[in-house]
C-alpha positions in Angstrom: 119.3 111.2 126.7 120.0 113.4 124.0 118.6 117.3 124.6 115.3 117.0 122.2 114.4 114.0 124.3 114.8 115.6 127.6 111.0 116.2 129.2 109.5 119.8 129.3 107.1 120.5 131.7 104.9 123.6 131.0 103.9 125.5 133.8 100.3 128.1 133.1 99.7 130.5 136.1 98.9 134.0 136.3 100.9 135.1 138.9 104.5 135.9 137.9 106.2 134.4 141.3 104.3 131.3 141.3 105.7 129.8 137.7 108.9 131.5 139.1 109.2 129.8 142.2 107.5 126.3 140.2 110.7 126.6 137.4 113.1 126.7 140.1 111.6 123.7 141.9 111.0 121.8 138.8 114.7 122.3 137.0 116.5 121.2 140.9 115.5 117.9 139.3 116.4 118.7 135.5 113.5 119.0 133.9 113.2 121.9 131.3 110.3 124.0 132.1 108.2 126.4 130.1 106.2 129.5 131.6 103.2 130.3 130.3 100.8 133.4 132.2 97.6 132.1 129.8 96.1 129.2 128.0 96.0 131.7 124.9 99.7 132.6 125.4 100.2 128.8 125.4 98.4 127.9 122.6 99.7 130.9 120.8 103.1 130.1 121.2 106.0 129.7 118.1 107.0 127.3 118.3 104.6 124.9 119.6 105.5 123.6 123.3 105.1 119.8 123.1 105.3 119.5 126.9 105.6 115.7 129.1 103.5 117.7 131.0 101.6 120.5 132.2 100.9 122.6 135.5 98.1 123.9 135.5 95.9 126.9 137.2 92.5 126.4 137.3 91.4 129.8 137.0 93.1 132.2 134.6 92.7 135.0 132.6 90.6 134.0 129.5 89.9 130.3 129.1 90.3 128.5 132.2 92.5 125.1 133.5 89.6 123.4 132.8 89.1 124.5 129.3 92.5 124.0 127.9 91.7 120.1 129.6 88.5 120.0 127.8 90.2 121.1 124.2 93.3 118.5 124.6 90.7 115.4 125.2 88.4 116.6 122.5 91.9 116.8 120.5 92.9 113.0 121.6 96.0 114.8 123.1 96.9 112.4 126.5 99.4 115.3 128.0 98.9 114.4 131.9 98.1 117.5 134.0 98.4 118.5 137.4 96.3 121.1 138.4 97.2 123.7 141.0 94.6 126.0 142.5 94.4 128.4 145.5 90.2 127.9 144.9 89.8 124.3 145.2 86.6 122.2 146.3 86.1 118.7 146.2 83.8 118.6 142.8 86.2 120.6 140.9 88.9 117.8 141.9 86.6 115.1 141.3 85.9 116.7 137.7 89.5 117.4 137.0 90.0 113.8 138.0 87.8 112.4 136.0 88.9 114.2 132.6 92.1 112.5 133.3 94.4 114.9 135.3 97.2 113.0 137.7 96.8 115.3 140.8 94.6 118.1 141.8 96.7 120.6 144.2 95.2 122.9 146.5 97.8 126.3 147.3 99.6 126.0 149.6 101.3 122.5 148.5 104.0 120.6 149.6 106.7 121.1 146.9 107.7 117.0 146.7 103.8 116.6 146.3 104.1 118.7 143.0 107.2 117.1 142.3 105.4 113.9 142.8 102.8 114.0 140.9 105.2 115.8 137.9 107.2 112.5 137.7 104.5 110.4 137.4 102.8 112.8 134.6 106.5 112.0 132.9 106.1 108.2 133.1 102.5 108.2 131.9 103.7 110.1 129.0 106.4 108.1 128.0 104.8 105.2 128.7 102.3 106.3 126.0 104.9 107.8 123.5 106.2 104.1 123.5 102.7 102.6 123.1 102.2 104.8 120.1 105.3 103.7 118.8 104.4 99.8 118.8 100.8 100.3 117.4 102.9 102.3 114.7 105.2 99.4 114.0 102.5 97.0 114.2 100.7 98.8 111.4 103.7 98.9 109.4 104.8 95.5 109.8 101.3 94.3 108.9 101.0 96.6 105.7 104.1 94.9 104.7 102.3 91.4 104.5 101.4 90.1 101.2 97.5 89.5 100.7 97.6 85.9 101.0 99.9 86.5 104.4 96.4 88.9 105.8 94.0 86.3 104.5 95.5 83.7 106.4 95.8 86.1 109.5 92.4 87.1 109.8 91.4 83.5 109.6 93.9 82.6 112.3 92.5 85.4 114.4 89.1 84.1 113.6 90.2 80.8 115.4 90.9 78.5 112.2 93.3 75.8 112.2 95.5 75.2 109.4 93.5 72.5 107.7 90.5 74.3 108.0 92.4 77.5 106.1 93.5 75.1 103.4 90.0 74.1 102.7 88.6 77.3 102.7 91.2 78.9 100.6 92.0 75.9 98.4 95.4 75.6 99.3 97.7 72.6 100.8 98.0 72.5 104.9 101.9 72.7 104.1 101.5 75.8 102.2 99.3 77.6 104.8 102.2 76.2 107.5 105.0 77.9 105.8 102.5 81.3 105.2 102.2 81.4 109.4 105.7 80.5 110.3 106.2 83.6 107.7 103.9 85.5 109.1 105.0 85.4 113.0 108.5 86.1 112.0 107.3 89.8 109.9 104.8 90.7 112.4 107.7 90.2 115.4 105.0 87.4 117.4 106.6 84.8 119.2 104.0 82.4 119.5 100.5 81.6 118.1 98.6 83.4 121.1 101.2 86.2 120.4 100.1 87.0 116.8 96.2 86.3 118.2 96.5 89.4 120.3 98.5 91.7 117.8 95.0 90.5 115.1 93.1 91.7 118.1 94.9 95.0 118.7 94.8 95.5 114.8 90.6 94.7 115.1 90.2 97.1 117.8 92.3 100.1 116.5 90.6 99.5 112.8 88.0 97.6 112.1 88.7 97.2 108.2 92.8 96.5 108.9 91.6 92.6 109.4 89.1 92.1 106.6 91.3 91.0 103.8 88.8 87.8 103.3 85.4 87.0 103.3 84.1 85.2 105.9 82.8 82.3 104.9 81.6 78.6 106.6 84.2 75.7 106.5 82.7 72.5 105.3 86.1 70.5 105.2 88.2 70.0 102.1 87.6 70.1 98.7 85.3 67.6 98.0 85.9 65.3 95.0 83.0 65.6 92.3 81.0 62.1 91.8 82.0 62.6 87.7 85.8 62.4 89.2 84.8 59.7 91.4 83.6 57.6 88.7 86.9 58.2 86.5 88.9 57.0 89.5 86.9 54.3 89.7 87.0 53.3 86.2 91.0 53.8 86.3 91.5 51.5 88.8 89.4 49.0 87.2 91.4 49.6 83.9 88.2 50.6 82.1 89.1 52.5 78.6 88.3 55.9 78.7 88.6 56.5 74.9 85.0 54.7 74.7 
């Protein structure tokens, strides 16, 4: 792991020994940790601190522990927190909870309970890094499509099989065949049900990313026109055509 990758864990207390005594406990198993007295001084700090994750006071100076969680889910910002507090009731754990924290810590704690509860914050953020990362290669895989390769997605997340494609888009089956077998291979799906759910990830992260085509009713193939019947007709009975 190179050094930019390693996790930071910022710590936001108000008293001066507790972040002290919290970086000694948290770098005994290598994290790098950041000390921060504030949510203002954290929040005003340059460089940013992109922390794994954050220990936080519930009640400091200025905003509160609570605040700073309130501005990072109205930002869409999924940094875990573990809150620490030497105030604690059950409804102010239940509503840090609820907002998302991993643990809610009443002083005194047992230092592997913090440690605990850090690790997992770790996890949940890498875990969603690496979520972020897929959707993003999903999105760029699927811009890379031609349009003919997203009309025929859509449909085949819409449940159509390839003759039914072919008839609504006025192609051959083959052609639509060789489109899918293209398709799985650029978007990375390994099966079928495979490319199904990527459509359906694509659908529920933007709604317009799998409207290429108009919906539209399948009644079955082309169908022949009764003129062109009658000319077939007439070829097969050898009828001259020049009259």
């Amino acid at each position: 792991m190179s050094e930019s990758d390693q996790p930071v864990v910022v710590v936001i207390d108000d008293d001066e020994s507790v972040r002290e005594s919290l970086r000694g406990l948290l770098e005994t198993i290598s994290l790098k940790v950041a000390l921060f007295r504030s949510v203002e001084a954290f929040l005003d700090a340059n460089p940013l601190v992109l922390p794994s994750c954050v220990v936080l006071d519930v009640r400091l100076p200025g905003a509160s522990g609570f605040e700073l969680q309130k501005q990072l889910v109205e930002a869409d910002v999924d940094t875990p927190i573990v809150f620490i507090t030497g105030h604690g009731d059950i409804p102010m754990s239940v509503r840090a909870m609820k907002a998302g924290a991993i643990e809610f810590l009443s002083k005194p704690f047992r230092e592997q309970e913090l440690l605990d509860a850090v690790r997992q914050g770790i996890e949940r953020h890498h875990a969603h890094a690496a979520q972020r990362r897929a959707w993003v290669q999903i999105r760029e895989r699927f811009a890379g499509l031609t349009d003919r390769e997203k009309e025929i997605m859509t449909l085949l997340a819409r449940g159509r099989v390839s003759k039914q494609i072919a008839g609504q888009l006025g192609v051959s089956e083959v052609t639509v065949r060789v489109h899918r077998s293209q398709i799985m291979q650029k978007m990375g799906a390994r099966s079928l049900a495979d490319l199904v759910r990527i459509a359906d990830r694509l659908k529920t992260n933007d709604e317009n990313a799998l409207d290429p085509v108009a919906e539209g009713p399948y009644d079955g193939p082309p169908r022949t026109s009764r003129t062109a019947k009658r000319v077939k007709r007439k070829q097969k009975g050898g009828g001259n055509l020049a009259k």
